[in-house]
Legacy VTK file of the C-alpha trace (Angstrom):
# vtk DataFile Version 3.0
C-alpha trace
ASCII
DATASET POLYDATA
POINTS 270 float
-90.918 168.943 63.610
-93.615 170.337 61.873
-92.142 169.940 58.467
-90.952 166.247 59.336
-95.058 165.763 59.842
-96.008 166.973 56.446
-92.837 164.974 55.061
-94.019 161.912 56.660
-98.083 162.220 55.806
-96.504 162.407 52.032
-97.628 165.451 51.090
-93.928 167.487 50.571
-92.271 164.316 49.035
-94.849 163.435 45.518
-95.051 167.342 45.455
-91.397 168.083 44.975
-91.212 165.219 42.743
-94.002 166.700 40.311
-92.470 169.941 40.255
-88.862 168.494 39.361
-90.014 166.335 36.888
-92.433 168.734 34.998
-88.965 171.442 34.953
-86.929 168.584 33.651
-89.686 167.781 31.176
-90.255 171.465 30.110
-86.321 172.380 29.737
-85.879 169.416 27.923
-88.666 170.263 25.357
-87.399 173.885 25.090
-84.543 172.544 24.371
-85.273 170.439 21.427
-87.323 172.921 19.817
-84.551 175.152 19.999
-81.467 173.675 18.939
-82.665 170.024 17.186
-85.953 171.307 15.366
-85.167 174.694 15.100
-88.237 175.686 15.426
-88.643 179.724 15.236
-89.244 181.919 17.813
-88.806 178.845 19.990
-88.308 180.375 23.582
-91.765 182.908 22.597
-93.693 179.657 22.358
-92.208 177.263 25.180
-88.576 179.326 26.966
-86.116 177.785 29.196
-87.308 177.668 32.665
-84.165 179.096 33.820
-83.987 182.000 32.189
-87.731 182.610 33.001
-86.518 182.197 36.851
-83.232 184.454 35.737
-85.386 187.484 34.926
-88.081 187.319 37.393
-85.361 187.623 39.823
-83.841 190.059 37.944
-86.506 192.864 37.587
-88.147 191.505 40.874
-88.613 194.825 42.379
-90.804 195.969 39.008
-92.758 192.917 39.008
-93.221 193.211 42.610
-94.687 196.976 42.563
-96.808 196.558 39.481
-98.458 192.925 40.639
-99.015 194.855 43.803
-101.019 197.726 42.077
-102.902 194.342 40.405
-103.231 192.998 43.638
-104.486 196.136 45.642
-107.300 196.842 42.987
-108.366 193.452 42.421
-108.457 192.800 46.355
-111.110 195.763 47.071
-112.780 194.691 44.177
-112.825 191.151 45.873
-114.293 192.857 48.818
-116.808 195.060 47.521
-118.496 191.515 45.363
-117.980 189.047 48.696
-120.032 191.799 50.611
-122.699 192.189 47.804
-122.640 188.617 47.564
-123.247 187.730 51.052
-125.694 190.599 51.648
-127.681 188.894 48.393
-127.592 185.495 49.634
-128.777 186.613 52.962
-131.851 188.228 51.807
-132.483 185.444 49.154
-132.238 183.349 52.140
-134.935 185.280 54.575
-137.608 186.432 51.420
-138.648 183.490 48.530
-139.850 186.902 46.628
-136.485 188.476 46.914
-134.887 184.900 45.701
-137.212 185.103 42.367
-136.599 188.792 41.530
-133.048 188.984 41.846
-131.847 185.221 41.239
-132.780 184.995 37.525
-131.058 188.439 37.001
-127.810 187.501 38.991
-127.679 184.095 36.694
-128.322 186.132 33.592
-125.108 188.835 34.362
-122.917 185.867 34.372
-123.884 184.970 30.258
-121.828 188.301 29.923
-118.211 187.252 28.800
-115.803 189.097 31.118
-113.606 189.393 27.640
-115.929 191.392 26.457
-117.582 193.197 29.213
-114.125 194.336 30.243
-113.900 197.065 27.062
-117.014 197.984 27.855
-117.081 199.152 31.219
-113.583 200.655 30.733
-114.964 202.853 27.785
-117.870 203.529 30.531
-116.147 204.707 33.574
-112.679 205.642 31.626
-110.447 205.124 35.271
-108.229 202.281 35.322
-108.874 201.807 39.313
-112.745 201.831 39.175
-112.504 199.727 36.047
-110.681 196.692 37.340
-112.935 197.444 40.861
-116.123 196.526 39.218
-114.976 194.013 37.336
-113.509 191.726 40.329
-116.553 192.766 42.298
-118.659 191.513 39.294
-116.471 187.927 39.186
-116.275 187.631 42.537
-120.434 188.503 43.045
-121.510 185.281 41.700
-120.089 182.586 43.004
-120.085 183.894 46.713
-123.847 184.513 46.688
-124.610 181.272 45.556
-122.577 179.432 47.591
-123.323 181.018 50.684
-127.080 180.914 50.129
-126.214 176.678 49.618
-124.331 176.812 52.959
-127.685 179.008 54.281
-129.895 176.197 53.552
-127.731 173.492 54.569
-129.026 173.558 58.101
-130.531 170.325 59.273
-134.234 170.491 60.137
-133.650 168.659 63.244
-131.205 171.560 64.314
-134.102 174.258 63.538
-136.636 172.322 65.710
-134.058 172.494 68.668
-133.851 176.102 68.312
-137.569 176.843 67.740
-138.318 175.075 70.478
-136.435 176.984 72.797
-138.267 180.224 71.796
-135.249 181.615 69.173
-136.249 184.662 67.997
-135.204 184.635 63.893
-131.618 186.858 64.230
-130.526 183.822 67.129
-131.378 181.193 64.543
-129.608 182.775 62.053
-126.548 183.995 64.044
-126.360 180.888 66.155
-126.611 178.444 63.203
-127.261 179.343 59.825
-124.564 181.668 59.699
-121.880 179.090 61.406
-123.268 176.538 59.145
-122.428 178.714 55.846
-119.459 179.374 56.601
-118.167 175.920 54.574
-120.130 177.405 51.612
-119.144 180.638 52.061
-115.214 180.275 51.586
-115.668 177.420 48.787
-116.890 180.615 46.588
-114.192 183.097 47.881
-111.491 180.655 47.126
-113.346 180.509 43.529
-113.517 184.034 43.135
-110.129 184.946 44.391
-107.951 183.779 41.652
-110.457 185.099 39.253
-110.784 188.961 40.522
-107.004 188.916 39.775
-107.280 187.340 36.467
-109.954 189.942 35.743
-107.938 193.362 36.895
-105.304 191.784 34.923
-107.656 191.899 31.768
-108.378 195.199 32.340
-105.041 196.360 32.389
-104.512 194.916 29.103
-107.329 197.715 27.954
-104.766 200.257 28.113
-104.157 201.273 31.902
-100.595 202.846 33.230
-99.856 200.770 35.962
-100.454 196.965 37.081
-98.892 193.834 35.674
-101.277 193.462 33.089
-99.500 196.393 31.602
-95.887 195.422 31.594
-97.403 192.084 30.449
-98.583 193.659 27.369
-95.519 196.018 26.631
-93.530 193.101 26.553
-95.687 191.197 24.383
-95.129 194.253 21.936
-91.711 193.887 22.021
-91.353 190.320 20.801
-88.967 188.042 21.218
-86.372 190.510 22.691
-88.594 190.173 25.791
-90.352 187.326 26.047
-88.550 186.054 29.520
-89.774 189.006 30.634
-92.997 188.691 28.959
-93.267 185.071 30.571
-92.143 186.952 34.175
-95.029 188.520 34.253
-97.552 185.400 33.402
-96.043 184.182 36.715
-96.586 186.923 38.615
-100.352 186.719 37.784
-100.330 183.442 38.493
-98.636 183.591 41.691
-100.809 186.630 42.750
-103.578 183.863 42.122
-101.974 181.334 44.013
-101.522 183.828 46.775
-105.073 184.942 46.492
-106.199 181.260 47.120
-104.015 180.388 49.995
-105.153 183.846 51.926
-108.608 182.519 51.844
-107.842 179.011 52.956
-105.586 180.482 55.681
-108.911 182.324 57.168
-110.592 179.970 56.366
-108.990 177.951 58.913
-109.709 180.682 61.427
-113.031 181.105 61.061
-114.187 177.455 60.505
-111.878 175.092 62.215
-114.220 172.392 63.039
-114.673 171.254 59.200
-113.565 167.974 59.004
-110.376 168.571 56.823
-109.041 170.674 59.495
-108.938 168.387 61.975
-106.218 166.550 63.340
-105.641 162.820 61.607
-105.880 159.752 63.897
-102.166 159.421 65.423
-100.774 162.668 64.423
-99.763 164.558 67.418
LINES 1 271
270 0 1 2 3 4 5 6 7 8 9 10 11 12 13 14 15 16 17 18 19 20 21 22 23 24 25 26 27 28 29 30 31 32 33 34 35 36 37 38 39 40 41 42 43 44 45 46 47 48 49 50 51 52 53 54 55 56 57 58 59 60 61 62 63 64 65 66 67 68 69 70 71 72 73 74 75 76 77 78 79 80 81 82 83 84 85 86 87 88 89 90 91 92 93 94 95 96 97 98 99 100 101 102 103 104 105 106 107 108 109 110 111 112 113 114 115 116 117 118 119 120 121 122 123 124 125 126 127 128 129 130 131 132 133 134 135 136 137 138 139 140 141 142 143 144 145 146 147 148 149 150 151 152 153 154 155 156 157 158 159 160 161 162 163 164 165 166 167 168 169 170 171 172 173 174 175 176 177 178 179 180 181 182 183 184 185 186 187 188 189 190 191 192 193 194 195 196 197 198 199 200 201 202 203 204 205 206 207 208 209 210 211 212 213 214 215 216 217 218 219 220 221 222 223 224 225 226 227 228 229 230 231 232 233 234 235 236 237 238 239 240 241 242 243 244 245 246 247 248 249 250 251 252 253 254 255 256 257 258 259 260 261 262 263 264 265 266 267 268 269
């Protein structure tokens, strides 16, 4: 019943339809450069979709095991930054001094391109793990902080008054409402940051590390055209790991935050 529901708001339907026409469109192209313009290396630049599907399911095990070593890393990393960024925001929040010390600092570390701070702080530390660690903490530090400090703020004054006048002491106010009310602006930057601490262990791995999906992306890049389904498996096994990444925080999100208005039940659905 529950899929007849999401059939019948339209949501499965225009979906399915998308994703058959764009693998019509794509095999279609493929082919053409392949066998009308002859265009060389042809499946490097755009393969069949099949054969793409073919080898993922293939070597599935491999590309399971190695995007989980992506996954694990980039995951604590994800942690370790939500928790600095929250912690940050927070304290920005309570102090106006603590906002102008460390805010102009926090927006200056993001000028740093990941591409090339990457190298860097794998030349630094010189261990794969830590490596991609720090750098999803540092993607994910960003965007959580500021976000949640938005959602902070977002109170309304009228809700304040009510609680000051009933004697609040400051942690009330701020576990009763402010944190309740940041919550919205809270998981808007983990759903940013999720997708992006994988994309950024990923990089990492491409520094020269011995396990993760970065590095049997790379190997296979190597290799050339011999492997390039498998080269192309692997690009969609980041991707999915980013997809997967995104839906996890939506799916708590709609745990901890169920009253937000999109998670609410539409007039006549039962």
């Amino acid at each position: 019943m529950k899929g007849y529901r999401i059939l019948r708001q339209g949501r499965l339907l225009p979906t399915a339809v998308w994703g058959l026409g764009l693998f019509v469109l794509w095999e279609t192209i493929s082919w053409y450069l392949l066998n009308v313009r002859e265009v060389p290396l042809a499946q490097s630049k755009l393969p069949y979709v099949h054969e793409v599907l073919s080898t993922f399911a293939h070597y599935g095990s491999t590309l399971a095991r190695e995007g989980g070593v992506t996954f694990g890393n980039a995951g604590l990393g994800f942690l370790l930054g939500a928790a600095g960024g929250v912690l940050l925001a927070v304290l920005m929040s309570v102090s106006k001094w603590v906002e102008r010390l460390t805010f102009p600092y926090a927006v200056a570390s993001q000028m740093i391109p990941i591409l090339g701070l990457a190298p860097i702080l794998y030349g630094i530390v010189r261990d794969e793990q830590l490596a991609r660690i720090l750098i999803a903490g540092y993607i994910t530090f960003f965007p959580v902080s500021i976000n949640m400090l938005r959602g902070l703020r977002s109170v309304e004054i009228s809700a304040l008054e009510l609680m000051y006048s009933y004697a609040a002491k400051p942690w009330t106010v701020y576990w009763k409402l402010r944190l309740p009310a940041s919550l919205p602006g809270l998981f808007s930057g983990l759903k940013i940051a999720a997708p992006l601490a994988v994309t950024g262990a990923i990089l990492v791995e491409l520094m020269g590390a011995q396990h993760g999906i970065g590095v049997i992306m790379l190997r296979n890049l190597y290799y050339g055209p011999s492997n390039t389904y498998m080269f192309w498996s692997t690009v969609l096994v980041g991707a999915l790991l980013g997809i997967i990444s995104y839906l996890l925080m939506s799916a708590i999100e709609r745990l901890a935050a169920p009253w937000q208005p999109e998670f609410r039940a539409k007039g006549g659905d039962r």
